[in-house]
C-alpha positions as CSV (number, residue, x, y, z in Angstrom):
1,X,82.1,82.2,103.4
2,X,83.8,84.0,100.6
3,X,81.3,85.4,97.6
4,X,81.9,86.8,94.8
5,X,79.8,88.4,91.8
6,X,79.0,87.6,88.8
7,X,79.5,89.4,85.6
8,X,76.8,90.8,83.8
9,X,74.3,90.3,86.3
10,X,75.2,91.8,89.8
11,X,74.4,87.7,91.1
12,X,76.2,86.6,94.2
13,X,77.9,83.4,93.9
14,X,79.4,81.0,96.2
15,X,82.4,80.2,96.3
16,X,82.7,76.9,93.9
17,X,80.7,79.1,91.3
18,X,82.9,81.7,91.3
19,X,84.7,82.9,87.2
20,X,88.2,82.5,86.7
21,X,87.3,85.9,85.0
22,X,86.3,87.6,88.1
23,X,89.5,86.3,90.2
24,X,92.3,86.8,87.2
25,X,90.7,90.1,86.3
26,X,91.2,91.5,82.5
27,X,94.1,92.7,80.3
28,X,95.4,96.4,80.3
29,X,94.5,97.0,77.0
30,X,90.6,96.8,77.4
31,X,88.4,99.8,76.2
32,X,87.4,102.5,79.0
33,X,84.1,101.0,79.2
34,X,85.1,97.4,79.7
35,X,87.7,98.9,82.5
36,X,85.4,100.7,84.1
37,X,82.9,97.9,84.3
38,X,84.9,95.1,85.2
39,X,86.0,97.4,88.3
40,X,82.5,97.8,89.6
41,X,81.6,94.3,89.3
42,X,85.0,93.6,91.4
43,X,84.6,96.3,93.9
44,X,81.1,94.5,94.4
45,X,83.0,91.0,94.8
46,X,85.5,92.5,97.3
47,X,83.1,94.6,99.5
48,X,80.9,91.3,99.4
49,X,84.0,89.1,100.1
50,X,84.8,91.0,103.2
51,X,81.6,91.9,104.6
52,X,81.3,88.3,105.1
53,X,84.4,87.0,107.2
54,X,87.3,90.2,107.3
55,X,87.1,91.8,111.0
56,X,89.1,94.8,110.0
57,X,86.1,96.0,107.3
58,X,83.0,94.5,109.0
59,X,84.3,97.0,112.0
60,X,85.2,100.1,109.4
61,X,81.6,99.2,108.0
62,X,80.2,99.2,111.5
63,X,81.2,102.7,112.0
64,X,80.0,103.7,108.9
65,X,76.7,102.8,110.0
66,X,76.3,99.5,107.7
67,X,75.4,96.2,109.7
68,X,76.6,93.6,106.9
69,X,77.2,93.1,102.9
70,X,73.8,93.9,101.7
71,X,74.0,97.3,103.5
72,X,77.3,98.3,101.9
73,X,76.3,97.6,98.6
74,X,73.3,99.4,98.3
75,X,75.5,102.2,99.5
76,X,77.6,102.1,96.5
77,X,75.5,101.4,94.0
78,X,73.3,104.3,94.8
79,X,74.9,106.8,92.6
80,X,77.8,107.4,94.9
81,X,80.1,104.2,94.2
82,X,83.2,104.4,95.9
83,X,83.3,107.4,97.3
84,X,80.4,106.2,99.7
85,X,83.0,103.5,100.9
86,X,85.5,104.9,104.2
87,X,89.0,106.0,103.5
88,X,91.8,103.8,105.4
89,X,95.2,104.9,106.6
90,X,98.4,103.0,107.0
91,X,98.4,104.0,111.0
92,X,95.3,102.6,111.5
93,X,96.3,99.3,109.7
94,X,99.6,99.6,112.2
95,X,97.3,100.3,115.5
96,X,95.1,97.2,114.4
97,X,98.3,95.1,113.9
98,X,99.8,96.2,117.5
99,X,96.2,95.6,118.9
100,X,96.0,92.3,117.7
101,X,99.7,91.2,117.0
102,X,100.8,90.2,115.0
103,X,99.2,90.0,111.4
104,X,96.2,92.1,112.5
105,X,92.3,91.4,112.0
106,X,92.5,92.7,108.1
107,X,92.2,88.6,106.6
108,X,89.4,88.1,104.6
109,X,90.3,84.0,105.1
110,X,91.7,81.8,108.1
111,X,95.2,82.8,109.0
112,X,96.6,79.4,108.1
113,X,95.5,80.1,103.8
114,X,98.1,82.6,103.5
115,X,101.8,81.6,102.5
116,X,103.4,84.5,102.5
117,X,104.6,87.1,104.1
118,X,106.2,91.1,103.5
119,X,106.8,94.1,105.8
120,X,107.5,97.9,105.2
121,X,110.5,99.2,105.2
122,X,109.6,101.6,108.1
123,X,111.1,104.6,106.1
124,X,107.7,106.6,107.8
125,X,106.7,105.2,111.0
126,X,106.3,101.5,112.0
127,X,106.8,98.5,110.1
128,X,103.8,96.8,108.7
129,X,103.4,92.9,108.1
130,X,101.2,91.8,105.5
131,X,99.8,88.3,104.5
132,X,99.2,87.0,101.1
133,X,97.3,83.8,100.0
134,X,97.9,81.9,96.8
135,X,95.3,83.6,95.9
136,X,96.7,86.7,96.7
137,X,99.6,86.0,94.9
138,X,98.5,84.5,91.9
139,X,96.9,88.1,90.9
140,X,99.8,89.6,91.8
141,X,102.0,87.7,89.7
142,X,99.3,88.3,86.6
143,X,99.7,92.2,87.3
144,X,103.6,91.7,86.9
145,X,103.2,89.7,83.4
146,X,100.6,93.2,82.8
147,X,103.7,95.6,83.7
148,X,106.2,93.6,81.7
149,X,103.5,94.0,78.6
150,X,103.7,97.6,78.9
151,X,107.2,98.4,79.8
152,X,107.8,96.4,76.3
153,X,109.9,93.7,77.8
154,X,110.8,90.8,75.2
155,X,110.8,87.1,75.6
156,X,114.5,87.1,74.8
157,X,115.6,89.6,77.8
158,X,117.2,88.0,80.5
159,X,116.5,89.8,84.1
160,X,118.9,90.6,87.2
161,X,117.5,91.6,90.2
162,X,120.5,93.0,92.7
163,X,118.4,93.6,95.5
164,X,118.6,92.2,99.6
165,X,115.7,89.5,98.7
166,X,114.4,90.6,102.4
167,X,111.5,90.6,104.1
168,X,110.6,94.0,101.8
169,X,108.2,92.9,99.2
170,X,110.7,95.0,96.6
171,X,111.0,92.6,93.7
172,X,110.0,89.2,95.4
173,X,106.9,89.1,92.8
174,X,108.6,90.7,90.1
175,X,111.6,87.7,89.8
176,X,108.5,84.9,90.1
177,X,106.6,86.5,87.1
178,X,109.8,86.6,84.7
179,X,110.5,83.3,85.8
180,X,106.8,82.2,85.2
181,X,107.1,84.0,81.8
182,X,110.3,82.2,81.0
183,X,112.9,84.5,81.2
184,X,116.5,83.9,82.9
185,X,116.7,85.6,85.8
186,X,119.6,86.3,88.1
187,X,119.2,86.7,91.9
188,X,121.9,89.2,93.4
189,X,120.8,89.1,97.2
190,X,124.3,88.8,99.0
191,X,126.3,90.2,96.7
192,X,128.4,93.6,96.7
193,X,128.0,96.2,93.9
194,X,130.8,94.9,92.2
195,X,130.0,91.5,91.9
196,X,126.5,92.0,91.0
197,X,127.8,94.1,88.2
198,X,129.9,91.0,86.8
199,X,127.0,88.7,87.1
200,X,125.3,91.6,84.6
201,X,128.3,91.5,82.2
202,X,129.0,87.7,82.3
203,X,125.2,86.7,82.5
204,X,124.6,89.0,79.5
205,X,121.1,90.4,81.4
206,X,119.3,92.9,79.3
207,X,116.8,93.7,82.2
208,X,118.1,95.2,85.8
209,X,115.5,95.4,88.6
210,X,116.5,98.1,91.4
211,X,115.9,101.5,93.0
212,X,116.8,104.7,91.1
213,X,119.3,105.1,93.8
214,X,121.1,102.0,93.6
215,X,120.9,102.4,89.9
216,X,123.0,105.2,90.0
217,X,125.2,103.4,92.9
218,X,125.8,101.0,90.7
219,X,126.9,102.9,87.8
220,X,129.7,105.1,90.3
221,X,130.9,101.6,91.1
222,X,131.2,100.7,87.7
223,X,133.0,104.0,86.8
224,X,136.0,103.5,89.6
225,X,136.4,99.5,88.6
226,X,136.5,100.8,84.6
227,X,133.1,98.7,83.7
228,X,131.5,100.2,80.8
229,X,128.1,100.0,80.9
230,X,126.7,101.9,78.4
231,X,128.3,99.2,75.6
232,X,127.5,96.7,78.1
233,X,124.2,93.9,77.7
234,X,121.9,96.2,79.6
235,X,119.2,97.6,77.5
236,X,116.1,98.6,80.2
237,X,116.1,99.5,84.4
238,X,112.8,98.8,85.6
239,X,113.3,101.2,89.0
240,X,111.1,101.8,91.7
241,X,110.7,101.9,96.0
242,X,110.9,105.9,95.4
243,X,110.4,108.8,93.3
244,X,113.3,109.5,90.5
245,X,112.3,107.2,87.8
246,X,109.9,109.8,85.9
247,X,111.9,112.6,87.5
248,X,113.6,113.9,84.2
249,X,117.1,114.9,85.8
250,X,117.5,111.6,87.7
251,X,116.5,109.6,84.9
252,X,118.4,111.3,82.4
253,X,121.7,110.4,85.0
254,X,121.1,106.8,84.6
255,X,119.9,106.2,81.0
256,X,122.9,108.3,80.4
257,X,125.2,106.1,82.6
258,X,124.2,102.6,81.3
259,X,123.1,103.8,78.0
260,X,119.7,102.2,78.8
261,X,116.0,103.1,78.9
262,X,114.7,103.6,82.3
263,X,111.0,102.8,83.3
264,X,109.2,103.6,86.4
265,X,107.1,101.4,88.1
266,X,105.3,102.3,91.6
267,X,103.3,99.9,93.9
268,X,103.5,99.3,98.1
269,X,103.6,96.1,100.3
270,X,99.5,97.4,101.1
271,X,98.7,97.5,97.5
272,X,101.1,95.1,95.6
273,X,102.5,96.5,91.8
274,X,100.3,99.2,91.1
275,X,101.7,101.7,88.4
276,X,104.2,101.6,85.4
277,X,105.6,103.3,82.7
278,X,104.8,102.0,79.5
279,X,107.5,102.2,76.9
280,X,105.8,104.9,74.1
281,X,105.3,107.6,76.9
282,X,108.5,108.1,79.3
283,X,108.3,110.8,82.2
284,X,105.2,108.9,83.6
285,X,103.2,106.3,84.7
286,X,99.6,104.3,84.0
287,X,97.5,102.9,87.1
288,X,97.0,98.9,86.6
289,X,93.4,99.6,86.5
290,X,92.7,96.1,86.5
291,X,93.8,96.0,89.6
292,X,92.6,98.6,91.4
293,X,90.5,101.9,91.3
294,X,92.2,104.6,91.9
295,X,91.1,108.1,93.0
296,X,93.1,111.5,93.4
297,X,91.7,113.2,96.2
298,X,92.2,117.0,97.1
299,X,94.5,117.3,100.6
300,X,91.9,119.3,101.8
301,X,88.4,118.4,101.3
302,X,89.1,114.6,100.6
303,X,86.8,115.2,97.0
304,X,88.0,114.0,93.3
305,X,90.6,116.5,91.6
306,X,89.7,117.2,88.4
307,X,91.7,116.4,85.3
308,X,95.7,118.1,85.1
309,X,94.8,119.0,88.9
310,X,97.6,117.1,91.6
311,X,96.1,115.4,94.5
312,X,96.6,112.4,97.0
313,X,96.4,108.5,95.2
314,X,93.9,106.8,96.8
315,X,93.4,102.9,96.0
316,X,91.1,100.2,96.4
317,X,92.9,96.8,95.9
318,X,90.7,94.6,93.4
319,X,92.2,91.3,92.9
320,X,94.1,91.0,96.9
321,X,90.8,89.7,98.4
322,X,92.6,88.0,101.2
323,X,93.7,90.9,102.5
324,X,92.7,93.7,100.4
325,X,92.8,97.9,101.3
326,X,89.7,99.9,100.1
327,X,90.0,103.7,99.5
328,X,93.8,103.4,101.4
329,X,95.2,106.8,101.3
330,X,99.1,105.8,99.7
331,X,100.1,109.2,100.6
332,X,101.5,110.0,97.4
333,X,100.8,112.8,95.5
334,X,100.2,112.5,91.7
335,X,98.6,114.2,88.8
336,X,95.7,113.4,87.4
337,X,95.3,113.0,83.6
338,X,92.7,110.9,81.4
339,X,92.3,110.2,77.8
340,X,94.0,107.5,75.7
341,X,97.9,107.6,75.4
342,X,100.0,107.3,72.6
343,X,100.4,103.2,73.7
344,X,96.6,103.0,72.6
345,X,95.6,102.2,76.5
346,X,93.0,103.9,78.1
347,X,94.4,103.1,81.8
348,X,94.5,106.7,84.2
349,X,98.1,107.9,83.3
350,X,100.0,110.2,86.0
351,X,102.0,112.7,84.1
352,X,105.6,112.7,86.6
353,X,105.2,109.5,88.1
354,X,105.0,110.2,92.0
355,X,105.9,113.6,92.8
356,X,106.5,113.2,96.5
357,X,104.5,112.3,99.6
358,X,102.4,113.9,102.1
359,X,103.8,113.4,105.1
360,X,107.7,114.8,103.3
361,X,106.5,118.4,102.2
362,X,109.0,120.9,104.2
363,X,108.3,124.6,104.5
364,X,111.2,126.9,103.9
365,X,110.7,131.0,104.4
366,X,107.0,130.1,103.2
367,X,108.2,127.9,100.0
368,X,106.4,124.4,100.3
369,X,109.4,121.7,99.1
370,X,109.1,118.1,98.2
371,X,112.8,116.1,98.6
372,X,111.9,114.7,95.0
373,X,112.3,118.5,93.5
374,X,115.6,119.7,95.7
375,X,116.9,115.8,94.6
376,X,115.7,116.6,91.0
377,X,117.6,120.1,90.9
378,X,120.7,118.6,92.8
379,X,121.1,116.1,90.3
380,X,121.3,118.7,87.4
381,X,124.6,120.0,88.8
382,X,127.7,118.6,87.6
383,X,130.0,117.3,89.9
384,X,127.6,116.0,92.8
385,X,128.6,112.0,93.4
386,X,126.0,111.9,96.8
387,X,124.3,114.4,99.2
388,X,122.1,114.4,102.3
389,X,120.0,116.6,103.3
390,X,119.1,117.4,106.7
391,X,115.7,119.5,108.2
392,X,115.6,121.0,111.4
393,X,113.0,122.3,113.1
394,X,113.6,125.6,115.2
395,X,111.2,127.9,116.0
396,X,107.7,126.1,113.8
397,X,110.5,127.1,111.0
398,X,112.7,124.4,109.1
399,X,115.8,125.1,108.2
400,X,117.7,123.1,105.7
401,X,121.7,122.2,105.8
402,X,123.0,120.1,102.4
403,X,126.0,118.2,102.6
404,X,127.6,117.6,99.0
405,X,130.1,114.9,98.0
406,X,132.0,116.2,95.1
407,X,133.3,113.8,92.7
408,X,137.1,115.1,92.9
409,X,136.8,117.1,89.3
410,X,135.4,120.1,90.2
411,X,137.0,122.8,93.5
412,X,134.3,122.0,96.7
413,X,134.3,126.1,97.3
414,X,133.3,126.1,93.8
415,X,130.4,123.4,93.9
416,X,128.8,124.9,97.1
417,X,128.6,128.0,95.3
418,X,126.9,126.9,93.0
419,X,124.3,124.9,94.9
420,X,123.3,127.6,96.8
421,X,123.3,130.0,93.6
422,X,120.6,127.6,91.8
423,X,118.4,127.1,95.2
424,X,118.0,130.6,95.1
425,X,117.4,130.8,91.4
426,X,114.8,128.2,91.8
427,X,113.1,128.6,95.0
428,X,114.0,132.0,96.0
429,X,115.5,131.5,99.3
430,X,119.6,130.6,100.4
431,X,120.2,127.5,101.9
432,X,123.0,126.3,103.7
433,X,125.6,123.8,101.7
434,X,128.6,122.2,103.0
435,X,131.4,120.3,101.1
436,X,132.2,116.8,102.4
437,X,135.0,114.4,101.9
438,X,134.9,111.9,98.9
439,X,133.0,108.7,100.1
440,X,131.8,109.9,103.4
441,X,128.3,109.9,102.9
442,X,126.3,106.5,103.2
443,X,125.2,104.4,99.9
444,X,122.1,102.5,99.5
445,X,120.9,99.0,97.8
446,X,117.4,99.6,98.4
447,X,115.3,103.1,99.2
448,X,117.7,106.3,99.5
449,X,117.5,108.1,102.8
450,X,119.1,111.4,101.9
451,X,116.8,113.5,103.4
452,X,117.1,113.5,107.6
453,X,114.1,115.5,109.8
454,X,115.8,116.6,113.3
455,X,113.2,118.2,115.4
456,X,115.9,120.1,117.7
457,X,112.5,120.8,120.7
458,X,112.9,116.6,121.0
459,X,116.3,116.7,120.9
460,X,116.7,118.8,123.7
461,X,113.7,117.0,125.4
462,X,115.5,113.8,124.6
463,X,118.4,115.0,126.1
């Protein structure tokens, strides 16, 4: 039995009792007060919810010493609120799913409710699958018609969305909501760069949905077929699957090649659409507080970071009660900042989008090194069409090699100078940069994979 409560009151109800409120959650623009009310009454429905009937949780509560619903929420309502709750991990979502193959024990409802299913892209370790319900779904959807609010999308903009439309969640909820709210909206699985940028021109679509990465593929394809996209119908790239869309260098490279304004959005297959930029306030990003609560938690000690302070995103999924994550640890680090924006919304806004991930950080001569920054300088130097980066590992040292493609106007003994000139300039220490021939390095429709670990002890174990 599903339960939910109700507003106001702290009341559980059953499940034909339950408000349309509760489920469809409220709009971004609420005041702080009705945000941060809303979310405990919802974090009370969802700890309720799976108390009741999710195996994954009722274990997780187990271990944290609570026998059933009425345990856990006297927990967090005494003072301590969320942080009372255990903090969840992607491997041990993947070690539940291999346990119990293949969808795992975290289903709040019987397996054959949910219509859906997404996997990771497996970019950091094993694929995860994850179910959603129409329930599921629905939400989803509604926090897609929230993101298109505050990005500033209009009712006349027509979308394209030239992505695989695989098993990665990527855009698969973002094409349903612009089709539920009217607009035209291209598909462009199957197609090659060059064709999806015709169906752009031809189809006049003022929205494009893709990676940073491929938004910049797509604009070096347009410059060697002599498309002109910055007079072309294109007007916004709503970008995400990786950092770079509040990254000022790699953002400034694509609103200057389509002539359009770029807005980050950030969410994962765990969580569903979970951050965007709205359009008064580039270089960052609000949390859709409406559905979710999101903490940003100090590496070390696990507690709250306080305000301007950077920190892991943490999230606990509100409206995904059919298979929800509570205090997941995204891996993500972000920076925290509160207050009301210039937009008039009161949502938590993270200055810089995502600035890289946890498990990414390299260590060079003692300099800690996200990929996001060395991509962010490397995208400031003229002449650079594509690189790769490869880490090795020798010695509990890494060592970094970075191939460069140049673009054909500038001498490569002149570009690798220069690389290595500004890594020094910037981080203090000389790297090693090597020139490569034009088109040599790999392209990418969905998430980039410039960056490539090589831990030479396996290597030679492997061998």
């Amino acid at each position: 039995m599903v339960v939910a409560i109700q507003r106001g009151t702290g009341k559980l109800l059953l499940p034909d009792e339950r408000s349309s409120e509760v489920r469809m959650g409220f709009r971004e623009d609420a005041p702080r007060a009705v945000i941060e009310q809303s979310q405990r009454e919802e974090l009370l429905s969802v700890v309720a919810a799976v108390s009741d009937s999710n195996p994954f949780w009722q274990a997780k509560f187990r271990q944290a010493g609570w026998s059933g619903a009425t345990e856990v929420i006297a927990a967090i309502q005494d003072g301590a609120e969320i942080g009372a709750l255990p903090l969840c991990t992607k491997a041990e979502l993947v070690a539940d799913q291999e346990e119990t193959g293949p969808y795992g024990t975290n289903l709040t409802v019987p397996l054959e409710e949910f219509h859906r299913l997404h996997q990771t892209s497996g970019t950091t370790g094993q694929p995860l699958r994850w179910l959603d319900s129409p329930a599921n779904w629905e939400r989803i959807l509604g926090a897609w018609a929230q993101i298109f609010r505050i990005a500033g999308v209009k009712s006349s903009d027509r979308f394209c969305f030239p992505f695989s439309f695989g098993p990665f969640i990527g855009f698969w909820a973002a094409f349903e909501g612009a089709v539920r709210a009217g607009h035209l909206c291209l598909s462009g699985g199957g197609m090659s760069s060059e064709m999806r940028l015709r169906v752009i021109e031809k189809n006049m679509a003022t929205v494009v949905c893709c990676t940073p990465t491929y938004a910049l593929r797509l604009a070096e394809v347009a410059c060697a077929k002599g498309l002109n996209l910055v007079d072309g119908p294109v007007r916004m790239l709503i970008v995400a699957g990786e950092p770079g869309g509040s990254v000022p260098a790699i953002r400034s490279a694509i609103e200057e090649a389509w002539g359009a304004r770029v807005i980050d959005h950030w969410g994962m297959t765990e969580t569903g659409p979970a951050a965007v930029e709205c359009a008064e306030c580039p270089g960052g990003m609000h949390v859709l507080e409406t559905e979710c609560i999101a903490e940003v938690l100090d590496l070390e000690t696990l507690e709250p970071v306080t305000t301007n302070q950077t920190g892991e995103l943490v999230l606990t999924t509100l409206g995904r009660v059919d298979s929800p994550v509570l205090r997941f640890r995204t891996g993500d680090l972000v920076e925290k900042r509160e207050g009301q924006c210039a937009c008039g919304r009161s949502l938590l806004w993270l200055p810089g989008g995502i600035k890289g991930r946890t498990d990414e950080m390299i260590t060079i001569r003692g300099n800690n090194l996200f990929p996001s920054s060395l991509e962010a300088l490397l995208r400031e130097i003229p002449g650079i069409v594509e690189f790769r980066v490869t880490v090795r590992s020798e010695h509990a040292m890494d060592q970094v090699v970075i191939e460069v493609e140049p673009d054909g106007k500038v001498e490569p003994e002149s570009l690798v100078s220069h690389v290595v000139q500004r890594c020094a300039e910037q981080w203090g220490f000389r790297v090693e940069v090597v020139a490569v021939e034009t088109e040599s390095l790999p392209r990418f429709e969905m998430k980039g994979r410039r960056f490539v670990r090589v831990d030479d002890r396996k290597r030679e174990t492997d061998q």
